[in-house]
N, CA, C and O atoms as CSV, one atom per row, in Angstrom:
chain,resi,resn,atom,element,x,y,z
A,1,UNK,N,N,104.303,191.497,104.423
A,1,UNK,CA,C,105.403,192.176,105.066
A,1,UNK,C,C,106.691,191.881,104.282
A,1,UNK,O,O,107.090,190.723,104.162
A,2,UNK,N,N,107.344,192.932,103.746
A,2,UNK,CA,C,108.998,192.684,103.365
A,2,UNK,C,C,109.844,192.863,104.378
A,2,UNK,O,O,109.559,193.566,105.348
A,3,UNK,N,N,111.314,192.047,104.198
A,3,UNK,CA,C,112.447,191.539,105.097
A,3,UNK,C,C,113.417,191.619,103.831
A,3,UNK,O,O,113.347,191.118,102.709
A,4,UNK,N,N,114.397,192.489,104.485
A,4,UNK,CA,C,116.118,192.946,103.774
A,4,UNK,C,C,116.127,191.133,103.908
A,4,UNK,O,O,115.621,190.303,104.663
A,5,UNK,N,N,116.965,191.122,102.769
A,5,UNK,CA,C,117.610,189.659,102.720
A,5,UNK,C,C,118.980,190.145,101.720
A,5,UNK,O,O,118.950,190.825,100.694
A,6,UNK,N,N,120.342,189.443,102.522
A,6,UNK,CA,C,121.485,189.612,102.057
A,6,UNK,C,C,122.000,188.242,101.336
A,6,UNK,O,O,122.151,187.087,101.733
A,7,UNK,N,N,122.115,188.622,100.625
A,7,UNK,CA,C,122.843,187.599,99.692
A,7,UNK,C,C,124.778,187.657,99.598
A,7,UNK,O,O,125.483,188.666,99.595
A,8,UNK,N,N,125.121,186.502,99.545
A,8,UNK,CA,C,127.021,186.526,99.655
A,8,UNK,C,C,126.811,185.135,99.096
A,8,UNK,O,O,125.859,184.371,99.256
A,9,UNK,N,N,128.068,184.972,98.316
A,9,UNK,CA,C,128.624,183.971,97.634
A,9,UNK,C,C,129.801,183.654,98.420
A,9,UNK,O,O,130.666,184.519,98.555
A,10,UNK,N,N,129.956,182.306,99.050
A,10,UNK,CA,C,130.954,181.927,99.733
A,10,UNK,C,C,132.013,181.351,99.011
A,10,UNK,O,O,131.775,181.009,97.853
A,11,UNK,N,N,133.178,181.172,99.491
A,11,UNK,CA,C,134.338,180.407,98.552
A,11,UNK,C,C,134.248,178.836,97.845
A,11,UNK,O,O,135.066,178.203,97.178
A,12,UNK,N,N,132.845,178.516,98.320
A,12,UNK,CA,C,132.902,177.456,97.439
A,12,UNK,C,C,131.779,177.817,96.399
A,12,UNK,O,O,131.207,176.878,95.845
A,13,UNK,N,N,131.456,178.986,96.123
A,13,UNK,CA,C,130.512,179.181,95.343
A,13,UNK,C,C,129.266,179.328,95.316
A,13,UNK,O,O,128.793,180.051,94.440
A,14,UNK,N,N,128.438,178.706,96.232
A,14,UNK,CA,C,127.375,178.922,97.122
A,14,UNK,C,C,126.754,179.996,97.850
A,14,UNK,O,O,126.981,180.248,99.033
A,15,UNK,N,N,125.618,180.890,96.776
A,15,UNK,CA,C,124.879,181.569,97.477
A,15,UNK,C,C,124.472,181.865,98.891
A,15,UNK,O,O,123.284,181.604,98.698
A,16,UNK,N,N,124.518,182.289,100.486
A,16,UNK,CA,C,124.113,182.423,101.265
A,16,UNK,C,C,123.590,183.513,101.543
A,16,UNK,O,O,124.119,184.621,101.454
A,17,UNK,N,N,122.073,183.149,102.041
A,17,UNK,CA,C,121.129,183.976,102.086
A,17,UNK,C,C,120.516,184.310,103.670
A,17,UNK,O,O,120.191,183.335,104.348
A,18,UNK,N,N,120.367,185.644,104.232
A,18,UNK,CA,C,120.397,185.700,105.519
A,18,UNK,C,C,119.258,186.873,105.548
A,18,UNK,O,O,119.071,187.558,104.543
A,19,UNK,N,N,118.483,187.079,106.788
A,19,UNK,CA,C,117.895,187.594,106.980
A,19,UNK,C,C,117.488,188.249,108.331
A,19,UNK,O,O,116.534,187.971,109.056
A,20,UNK,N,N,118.680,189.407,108.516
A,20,UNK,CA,C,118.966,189.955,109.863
A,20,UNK,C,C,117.682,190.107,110.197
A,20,UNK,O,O,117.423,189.055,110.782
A,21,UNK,N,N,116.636,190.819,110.188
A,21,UNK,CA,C,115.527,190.829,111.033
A,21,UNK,C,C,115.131,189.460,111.860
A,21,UNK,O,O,114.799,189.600,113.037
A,22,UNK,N,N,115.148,188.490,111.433
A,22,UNK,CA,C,115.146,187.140,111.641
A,22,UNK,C,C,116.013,186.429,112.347
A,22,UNK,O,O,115.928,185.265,111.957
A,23,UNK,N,N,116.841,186.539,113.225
A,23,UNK,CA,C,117.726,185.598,114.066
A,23,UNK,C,C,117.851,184.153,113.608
A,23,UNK,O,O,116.997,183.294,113.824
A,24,UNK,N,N,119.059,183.953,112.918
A,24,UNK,CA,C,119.176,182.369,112.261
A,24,UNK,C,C,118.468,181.979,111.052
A,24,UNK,O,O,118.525,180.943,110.389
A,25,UNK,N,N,117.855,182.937,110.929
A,25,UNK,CA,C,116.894,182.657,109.934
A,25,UNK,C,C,117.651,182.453,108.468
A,25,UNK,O,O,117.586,183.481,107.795
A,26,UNK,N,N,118.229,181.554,107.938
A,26,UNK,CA,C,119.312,182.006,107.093
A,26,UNK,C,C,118.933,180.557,105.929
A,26,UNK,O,O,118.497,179.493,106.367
A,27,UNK,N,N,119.168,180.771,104.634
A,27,UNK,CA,C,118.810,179.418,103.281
A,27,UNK,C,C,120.633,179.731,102.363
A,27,UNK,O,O,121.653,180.405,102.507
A,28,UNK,N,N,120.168,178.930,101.650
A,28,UNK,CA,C,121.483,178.944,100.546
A,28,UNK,C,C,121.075,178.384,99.575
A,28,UNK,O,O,120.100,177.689,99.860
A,29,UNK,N,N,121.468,178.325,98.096
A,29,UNK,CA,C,121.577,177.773,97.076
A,29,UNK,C,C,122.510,178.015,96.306
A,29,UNK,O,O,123.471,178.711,96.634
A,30,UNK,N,N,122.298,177.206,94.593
A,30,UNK,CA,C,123.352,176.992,93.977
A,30,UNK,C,C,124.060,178.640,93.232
A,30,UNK,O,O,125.206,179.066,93.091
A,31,UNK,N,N,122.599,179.216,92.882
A,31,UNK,CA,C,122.455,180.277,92.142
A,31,UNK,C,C,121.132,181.132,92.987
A,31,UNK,O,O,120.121,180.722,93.558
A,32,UNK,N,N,121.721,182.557,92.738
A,32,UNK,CA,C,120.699,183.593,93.512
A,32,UNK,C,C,119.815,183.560,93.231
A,32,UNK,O,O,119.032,184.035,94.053
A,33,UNK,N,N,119.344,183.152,92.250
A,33,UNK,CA,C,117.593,182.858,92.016
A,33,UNK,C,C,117.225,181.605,93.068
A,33,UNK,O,O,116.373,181.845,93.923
A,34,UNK,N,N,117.706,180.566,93.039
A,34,UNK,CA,C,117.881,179.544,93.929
A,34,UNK,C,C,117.697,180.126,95.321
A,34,UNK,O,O,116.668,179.853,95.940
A,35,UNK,N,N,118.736,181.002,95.916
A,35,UNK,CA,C,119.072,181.088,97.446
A,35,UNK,C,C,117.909,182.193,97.685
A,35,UNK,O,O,117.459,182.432,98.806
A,36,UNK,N,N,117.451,182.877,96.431
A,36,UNK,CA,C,116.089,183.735,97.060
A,36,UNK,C,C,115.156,182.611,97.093
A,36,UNK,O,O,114.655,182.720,98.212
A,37,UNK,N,N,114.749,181.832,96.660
A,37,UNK,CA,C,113.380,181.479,96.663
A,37,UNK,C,C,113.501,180.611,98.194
A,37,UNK,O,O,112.615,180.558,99.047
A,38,UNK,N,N,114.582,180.095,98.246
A,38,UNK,CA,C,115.133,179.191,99.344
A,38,UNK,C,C,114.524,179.935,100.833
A,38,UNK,O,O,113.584,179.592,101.548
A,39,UNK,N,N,115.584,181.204,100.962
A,39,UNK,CA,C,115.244,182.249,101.904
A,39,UNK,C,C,113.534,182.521,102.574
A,39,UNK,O,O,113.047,182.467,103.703
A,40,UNK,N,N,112.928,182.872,100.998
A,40,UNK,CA,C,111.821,183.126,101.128
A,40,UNK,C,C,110.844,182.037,101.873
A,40,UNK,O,O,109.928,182.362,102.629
A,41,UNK,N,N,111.195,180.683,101.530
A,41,UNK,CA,C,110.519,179.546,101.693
A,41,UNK,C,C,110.922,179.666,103.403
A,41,UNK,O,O,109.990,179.530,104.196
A,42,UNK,N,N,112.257,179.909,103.916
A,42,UNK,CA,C,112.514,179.860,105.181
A,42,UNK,C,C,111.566,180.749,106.229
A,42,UNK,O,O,110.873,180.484,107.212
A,43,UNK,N,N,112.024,182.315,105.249
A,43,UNK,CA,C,111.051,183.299,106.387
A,43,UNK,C,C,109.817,183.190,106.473
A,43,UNK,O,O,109.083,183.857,107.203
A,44,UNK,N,N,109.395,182.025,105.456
A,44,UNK,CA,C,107.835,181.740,105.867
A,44,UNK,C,C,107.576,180.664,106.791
A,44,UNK,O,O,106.616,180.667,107.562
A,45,UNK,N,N,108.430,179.747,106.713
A,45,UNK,CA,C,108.358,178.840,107.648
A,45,UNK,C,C,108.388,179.364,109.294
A,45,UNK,O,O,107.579,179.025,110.158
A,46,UNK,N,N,109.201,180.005,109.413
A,46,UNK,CA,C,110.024,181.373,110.821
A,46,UNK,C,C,108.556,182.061,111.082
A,46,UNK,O,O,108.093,182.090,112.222
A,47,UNK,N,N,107.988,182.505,110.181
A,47,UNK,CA,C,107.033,183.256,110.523
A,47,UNK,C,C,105.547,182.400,110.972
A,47,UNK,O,O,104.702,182.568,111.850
A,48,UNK,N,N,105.664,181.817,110.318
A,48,UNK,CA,C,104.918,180.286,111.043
A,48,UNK,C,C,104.911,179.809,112.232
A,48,UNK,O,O,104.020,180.036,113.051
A,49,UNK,N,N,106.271,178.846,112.503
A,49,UNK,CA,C,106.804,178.683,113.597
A,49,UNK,C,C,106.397,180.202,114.758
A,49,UNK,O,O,105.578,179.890,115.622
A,50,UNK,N,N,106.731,181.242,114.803
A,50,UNK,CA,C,106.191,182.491,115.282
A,50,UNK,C,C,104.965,182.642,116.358
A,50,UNK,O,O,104.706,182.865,117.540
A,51,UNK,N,N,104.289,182.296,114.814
A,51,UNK,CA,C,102.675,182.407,115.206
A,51,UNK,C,C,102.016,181.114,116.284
A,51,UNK,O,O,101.284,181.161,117.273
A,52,UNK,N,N,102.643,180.051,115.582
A,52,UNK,CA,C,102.131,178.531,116.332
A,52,UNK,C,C,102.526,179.161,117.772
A,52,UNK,O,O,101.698,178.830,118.621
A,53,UNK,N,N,103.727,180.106,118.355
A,53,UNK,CA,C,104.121,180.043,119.458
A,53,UNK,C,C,103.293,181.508,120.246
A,53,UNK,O,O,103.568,181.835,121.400
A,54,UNK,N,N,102.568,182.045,119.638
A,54,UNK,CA,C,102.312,183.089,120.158
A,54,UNK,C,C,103.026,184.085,119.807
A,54,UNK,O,O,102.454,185.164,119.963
A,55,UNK,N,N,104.165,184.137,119.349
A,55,UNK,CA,C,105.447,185.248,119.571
A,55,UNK,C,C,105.051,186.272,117.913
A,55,UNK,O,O,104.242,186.021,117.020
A,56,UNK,N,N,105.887,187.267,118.055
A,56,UNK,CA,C,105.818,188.235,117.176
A,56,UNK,C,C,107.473,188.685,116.489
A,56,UNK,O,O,108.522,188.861,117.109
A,57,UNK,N,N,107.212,188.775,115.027
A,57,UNK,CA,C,108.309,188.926,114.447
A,57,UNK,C,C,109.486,190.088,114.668
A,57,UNK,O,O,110.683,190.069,114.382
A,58,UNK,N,N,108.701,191.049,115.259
A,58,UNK,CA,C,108.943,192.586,115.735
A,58,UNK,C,C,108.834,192.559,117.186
A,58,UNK,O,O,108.974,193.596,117.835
């Protein structure tokens, strides 16, 4: 399954990576290669967490 993921660079320089489908679901790093893989590592964890609970991403 793919998930929009937004990327923004905050004023201290720092990638933040968010993933509206996902509520909170949000990573950061130094550099956007960084804050994607970060992200990615998150919405898998989220989607995990998910399943352990019964619940559905949709």
């Amino acid at each position: 399954m793919r998930y929009r993921v937004y990327l923004e660079q905050d004023e201290d320089g720092v990638f933040v990576a968010t993933c509206p489908a996902l509520p909170g679901c949000v990573s950061q790093g130094n550099t956007r290669t960084e804050a994607t893989e970060n992200i990615r590592e998150a919405i898998e964890g989220y989607l995990k967490s998910l399943r352990k609970h019964g619940e559905s991403a949709e």
